[in-house]
N, C-alpha and C positions, 0 to 999 in steps of 0.2 A: 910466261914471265919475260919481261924486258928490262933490262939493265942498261943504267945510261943516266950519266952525267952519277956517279958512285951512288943510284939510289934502283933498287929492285921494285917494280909493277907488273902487278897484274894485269894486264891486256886481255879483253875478250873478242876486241873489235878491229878494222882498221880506225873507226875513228877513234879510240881511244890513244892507240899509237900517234896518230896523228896528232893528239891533243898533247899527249906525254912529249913530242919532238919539238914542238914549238915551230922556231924558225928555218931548222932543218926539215919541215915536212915536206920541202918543197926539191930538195936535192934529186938526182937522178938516183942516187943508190938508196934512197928513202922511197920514191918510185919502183923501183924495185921490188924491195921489200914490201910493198903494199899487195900488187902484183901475186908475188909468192905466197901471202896471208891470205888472199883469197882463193887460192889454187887450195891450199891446203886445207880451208875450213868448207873447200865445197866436198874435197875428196872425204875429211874426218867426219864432219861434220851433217850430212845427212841423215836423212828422217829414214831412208832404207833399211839401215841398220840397226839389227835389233840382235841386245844385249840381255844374254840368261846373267840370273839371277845366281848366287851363289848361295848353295843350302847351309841353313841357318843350324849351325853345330854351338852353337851358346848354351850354357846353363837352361837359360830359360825357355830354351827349344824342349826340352825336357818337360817340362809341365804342360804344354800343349799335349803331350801323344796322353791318351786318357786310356789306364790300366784300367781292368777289372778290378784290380785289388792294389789299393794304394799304396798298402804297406809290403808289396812286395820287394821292393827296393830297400827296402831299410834293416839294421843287423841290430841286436839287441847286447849290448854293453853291459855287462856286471862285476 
């Protein structure tokens, strides 16, 4: 996210920053900052790493695991 001029953007890029600064992209501390975005999206941003998945504890996880007997989960009301 980049804040600047009182308005919040989403930035994925340098050229996006670049786009969002206008006449400032040309500054040395905008240089900088270009610099630093690219340090950082080479260190985050690689294809190396690989991301586990987080097991699915939803309601609807529930209906995938397939009982012998359907109705063993269920309580009878009277």
């Amino acid at each position: 996210m980049m804040y600047y001029k009182n308005i919040a953007t989403c930035c994925l890029s340098v050229k996006d920053v670049k786009s969002r600064l206008g006449s400032a992209k040309f500054l040395d501390s905008s240089k900088n900052l270009y610099k630093w975005m690219e340090e950082m999206m080479e260190k985050f941003d690689s294809a190396g790493i690989e991301m586990e998945g987080r097991a699915d504890t939803s309601f609807a996880s529930e209906a995938l695991i397939e009982n012998e007997n359907p109705t063993a989960n269920t309580r009878m009301v009277t």
